[in-house]
N, C-alpha and C positions, 0 to 999 in steps of 0.2 A: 377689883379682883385681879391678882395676879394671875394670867396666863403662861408666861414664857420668862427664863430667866437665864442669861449672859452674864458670863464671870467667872472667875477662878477659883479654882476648887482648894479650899484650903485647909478641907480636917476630913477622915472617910473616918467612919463605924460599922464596919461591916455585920450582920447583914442588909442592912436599909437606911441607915442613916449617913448623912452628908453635908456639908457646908459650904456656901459660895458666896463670894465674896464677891458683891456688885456695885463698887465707887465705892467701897469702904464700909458696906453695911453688910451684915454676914448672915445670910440666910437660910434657916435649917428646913433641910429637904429630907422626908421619907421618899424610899424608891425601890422597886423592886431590885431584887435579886440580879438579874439579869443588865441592870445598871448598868452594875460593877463591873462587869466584864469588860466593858472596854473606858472607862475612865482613863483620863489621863493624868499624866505626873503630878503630884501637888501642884500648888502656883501656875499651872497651867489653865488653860482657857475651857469652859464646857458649855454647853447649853444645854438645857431639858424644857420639854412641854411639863407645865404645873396645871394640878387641878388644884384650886385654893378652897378648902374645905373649911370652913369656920360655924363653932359653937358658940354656946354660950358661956363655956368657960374655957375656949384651945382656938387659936387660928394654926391652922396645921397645911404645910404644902406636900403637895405629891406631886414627884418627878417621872417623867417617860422620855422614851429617846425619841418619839413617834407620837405624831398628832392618833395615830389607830391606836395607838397603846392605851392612849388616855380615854378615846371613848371607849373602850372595853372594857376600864376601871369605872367610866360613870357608869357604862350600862348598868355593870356589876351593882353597882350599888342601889339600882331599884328593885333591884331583886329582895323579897321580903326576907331578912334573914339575912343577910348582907352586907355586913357595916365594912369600913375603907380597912380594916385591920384583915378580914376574911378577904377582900377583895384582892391587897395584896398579895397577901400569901398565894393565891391562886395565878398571879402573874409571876411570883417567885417562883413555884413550883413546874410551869409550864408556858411554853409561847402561847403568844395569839394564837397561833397555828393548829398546836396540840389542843389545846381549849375548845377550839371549833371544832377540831373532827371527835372528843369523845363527846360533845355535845350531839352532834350529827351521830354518833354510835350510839347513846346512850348509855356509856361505859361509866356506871356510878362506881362502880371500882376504882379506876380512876380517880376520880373526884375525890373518893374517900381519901385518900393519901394527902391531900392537903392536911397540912395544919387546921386545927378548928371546924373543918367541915364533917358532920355527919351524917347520915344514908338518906336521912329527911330532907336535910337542906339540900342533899345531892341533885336527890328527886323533883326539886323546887327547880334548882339551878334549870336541868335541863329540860322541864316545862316551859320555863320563861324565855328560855334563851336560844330552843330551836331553832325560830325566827328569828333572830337577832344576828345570827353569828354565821358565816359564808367563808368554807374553807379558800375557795379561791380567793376572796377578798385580801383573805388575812396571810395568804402566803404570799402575794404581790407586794404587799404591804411592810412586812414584819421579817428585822433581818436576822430574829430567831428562829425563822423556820429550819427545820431539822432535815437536813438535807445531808449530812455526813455519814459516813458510813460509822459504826459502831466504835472501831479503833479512833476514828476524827475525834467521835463526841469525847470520851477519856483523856484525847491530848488536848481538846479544847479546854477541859475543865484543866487538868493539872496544868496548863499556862495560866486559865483564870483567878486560880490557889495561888502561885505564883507571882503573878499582880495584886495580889492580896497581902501579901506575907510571907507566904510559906516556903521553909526550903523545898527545892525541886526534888530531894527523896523523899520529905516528909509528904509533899504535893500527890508524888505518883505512890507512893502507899495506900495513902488515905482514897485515891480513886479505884486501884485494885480493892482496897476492901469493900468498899462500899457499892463501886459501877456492877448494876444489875442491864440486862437488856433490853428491857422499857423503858428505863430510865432517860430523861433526858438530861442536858449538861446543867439547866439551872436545879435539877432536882438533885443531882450528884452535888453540887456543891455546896447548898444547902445542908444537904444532911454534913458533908464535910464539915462545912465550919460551925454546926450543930457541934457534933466532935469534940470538936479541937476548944468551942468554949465551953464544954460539960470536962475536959480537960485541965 
């Protein structure tokens, strides 16, 4: 099983897919949202913690920046109701951090705003994952924690739009129209480049 993977990055598809190129063998990586943000130039060097998920008809990798990242994707995934496609999106849409404290609130509101998740699965989530999930842990931990003040998160995302592609007014448009005040930057960006590919 693949754990951990060293190499250059040589193709992005934003929002979740990637390729790395390790001794000459190129290997495609799903990975959250949150990825992307700080990737570097093509042909340049990355590492990512992999969980290697394999079927009976898909061997499939999943990339994280953080050993914590990736157990919150397995957690995720014992959760009845919880295949690796829901489990992303929920690390797309929010940090570790955010995760744990509406877990800790019980904010199925929240939750609902994931892609794919609805009020049932919500209610599942945060049954199983009470216990599981320790805001202090995951904010020592995890270097999405949302620590900026509300102007940061905006200039965060339209830099990360900008790493991505977009020109820098198309970037700061798309985060005025979109940046609400709950929001966090992976969730503004998401919807962003939701956007721009329904565009």
């Amino acid at each position: 099983m693949i754990g951990r993977l060293q190499g250059s990055l040589v193709h992005t598809e934003p929002p979740s897919h990637l390729i790395i190129d390790v001794n000459g063998v190129g290997y495609e990586v799903e990975a959250p949202t949150s990825v992307f943000f700080e990737l570097p130039e093509l042909n340049q060097q990355i590492t990512l913690v992999i969980h290697h998920l394999v079927r009976e008809d898909a061997s499939i990798l999943y990339g994280f920046r953080s050993f914590a990242q990736r157990d919150l994707f397995r957690t995720l995934l014992k959760v009845n109701g919880i295949g690796a496609k829901s489990a992303l999106a929920i690390l797309s849409t929010m940090s570790s951090a955010e995760f744990a404290q509406v877990i800790q609130e019980q904010n199925v509101t929240a939750i609902v705003k994931v892609p794919g998740i609805g009020k049932k699965t919500a209610q599942r989530l945060i049954i199983e994952m009470k216990d599981k999930v320790d805001v202090t842990t995951m904010d020592a931990g995890d270097p999405n924690q949302p620590q900026a003040s509300r102007f940061g998160i905006q200039a965060e995302a339209e830099s990360a739009l900008q790493a991505l592609g977009f020109k820098p007014q198309e970037a700061a448009q798309m985060v005025k129209q979109v940046a609400k005040d709950d929001m966090s930057v992976e969730a503004i960006i998401r919807i962003c480049l939701q956007l721009k590919g329904a565009g």
